[in-house]
C-alpha positions, 0 to 999 in steps of 0.5 A, a space after each residue: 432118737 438122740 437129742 442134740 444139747 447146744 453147748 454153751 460157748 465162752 467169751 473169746 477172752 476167757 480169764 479164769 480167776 487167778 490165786 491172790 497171796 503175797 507170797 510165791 504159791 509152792 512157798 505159801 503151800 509150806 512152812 516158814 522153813 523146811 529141812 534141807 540137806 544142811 538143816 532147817 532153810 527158808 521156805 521161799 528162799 529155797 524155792 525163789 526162782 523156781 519153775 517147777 516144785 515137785 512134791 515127791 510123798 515116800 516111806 522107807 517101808 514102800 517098796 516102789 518108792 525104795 525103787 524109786 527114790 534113788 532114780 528120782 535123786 540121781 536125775 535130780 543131781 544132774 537136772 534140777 539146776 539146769 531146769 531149774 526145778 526142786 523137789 519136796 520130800 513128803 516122808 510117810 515115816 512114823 518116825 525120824 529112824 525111818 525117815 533118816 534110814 
Protein backbone atom coordinates (compact mmCIF):
# COMPACT_ATOMS: atom_id res chain seq x y z
CA UNK A 1 0.00 0.00 0.00
CA UNK A 2 1.46 3.52 -0.64
CA UNK A 3 0.64 6.22 1.19
CA UNK A 4 -0.41 9.48 -0.22
CA UNK A 5 1.61 12.59 1.50
CA UNK A 6 -0.43 15.89 1.15
CA UNK A 7 1.97 18.60 0.09
CA UNK A 8 2.00 21.76 1.44
CA UNK A 9 1.13 24.73 -0.84
CA UNK A 10 2.61 28.18 -0.78
CA UNK A 11 0.73 31.39 -0.66
CA UNK A 12 -0.06 32.46 -3.97
CA UNK A 13 2.41 35.81 -3.58
CA UNK A 14 5.33 33.62 -2.65
CA UNK A 15 8.48 36.07 -2.22
CA UNK A 16 11.75 34.58 -1.48
CA UNK A 17 13.82 36.90 0.39
CA UNK A 18 16.18 38.96 -1.62
CA UNK A 19 20.36 39.81 -1.08
CA UNK A 20 20.53 43.30 0.75
CA UNK A 21 24.33 44.97 -0.15
CA UNK A 22 24.90 48.10 -1.54
CA UNK A 23 26.76 47.20 -4.03
CA UNK A 24 25.90 45.19 -7.60
CA UNK A 25 26.13 41.36 -6.30
CA UNK A 26 29.03 39.98 -9.15
CA UNK A 27 30.85 43.43 -7.63
CA UNK A 28 30.75 42.47 -4.04
CA UNK A 29 31.71 38.68 -5.17
CA UNK A 30 35.27 40.25 -5.92
CA UNK A 31 37.98 42.56 -5.03
CA UNK A 32 37.86 46.46 -5.03
CA UNK A 33 39.99 45.85 -8.50
CA UNK A 34 40.58 42.84 -10.73
CA UNK A 35 43.27 42.58 -13.71
CA UNK A 36 42.02 43.72 -16.86
CA UNK A 37 43.78 43.28 -20.44
CA UNK A 38 45.20 46.96 -19.52
CA UNK A 39 46.01 46.22 -15.85
CA UNK A 40 44.38 46.61 -12.29
CA UNK A 41 40.32 48.11 -13.14
CA UNK A 42 37.66 48.86 -10.79
CA UNK A 43 35.74 45.93 -9.80
CA UNK A 44 32.25 47.62 -10.28
CA UNK A 45 33.10 49.72 -12.66
CA UNK A 46 33.74 46.76 -15.00
CA UNK A 47 30.87 45.16 -14.47
CA UNK A 48 28.42 48.31 -14.20
CA UNK A 49 25.46 47.43 -16.35
CA UNK A 50 26.15 44.11 -16.90
CA UNK A 51 23.47 41.39 -17.39
CA UNK A 52 25.24 38.65 -17.16
CA UNK A 53 28.89 37.96 -15.28
CA UNK A 54 30.28 34.68 -15.77
CA UNK A 55 32.82 33.19 -14.04
CA UNK A 56 35.14 31.07 -16.18
CA UNK A 57 37.93 28.95 -13.58
CA UNK A 58 40.97 27.44 -15.89
CA UNK A 59 44.76 26.25 -15.71
CA UNK A 60 47.37 26.41 -18.49
CA UNK A 61 47.98 22.52 -17.38
CA UNK A 62 44.16 21.37 -17.99
CA UNK A 63 43.84 20.11 -21.44
CA UNK A 64 39.91 20.63 -21.77
CA UNK A 65 40.05 24.31 -20.90
CA UNK A 66 43.58 24.61 -23.32
CA UNK A 67 40.56 23.26 -25.53
CA UNK A 68 38.29 25.70 -24.51
CA UNK A 69 39.68 29.07 -23.54
CA UNK A 70 40.16 30.05 -27.32
CA UNK A 71 36.31 29.20 -28.13
CA UNK A 72 35.24 30.93 -24.97
CA UNK A 73 37.22 34.24 -26.28
CA UNK A 74 36.48 33.90 -29.74
CA UNK A 75 32.38 33.89 -29.03
CA UNK A 76 33.52 36.51 -26.43
CA UNK A 77 34.87 39.15 -28.81
CA UNK A 78 32.04 38.99 -31.05
CA UNK A 79 29.02 38.75 -28.31
CA UNK A 80 29.95 40.11 -24.89
CA UNK A 81 29.09 43.67 -26.31
CA UNK A 82 26.08 43.15 -27.72
CA UNK A 83 24.57 40.65 -24.89
CA UNK A 84 25.94 42.57 -22.91
CA UNK A 85 27.92 40.17 -20.75
CA UNK A 86 31.42 39.76 -19.23
CA UNK A 87 33.38 37.01 -18.33
CA UNK A 88 35.80 36.49 -15.07
CA UNK A 89 38.87 34.27 -15.53
CA UNK A 90 39.60 32.25 -12.16
CA UNK A 91 43.16 30.75 -13.29
CA UNK A 92 44.22 27.74 -11.13
CA UNK A 93 47.93 28.57 -12.14
CA UNK A 94 50.60 28.13 -9.67
CA UNK A 95 52.34 30.78 -10.84
CA UNK A 96 52.12 34.15 -13.14
CA UNK A 97 54.42 32.20 -16.03
CA UNK A 98 51.40 29.86 -16.11
CA UNK A 99 48.69 32.27 -16.01
CA UNK A 100 50.47 34.65 -18.57
CA UNK A 101 51.50 31.16 -20.82
Amino acid sequence: RSRLVRAQRLPQRFHPPRARSEQPMAAALFPEKILGKNGLVDTAQALEGKEYVMIYFSAHWCPPCRGFTPQLAKMYSEKAQEKNIEVIFVSSDRDEGGFQG
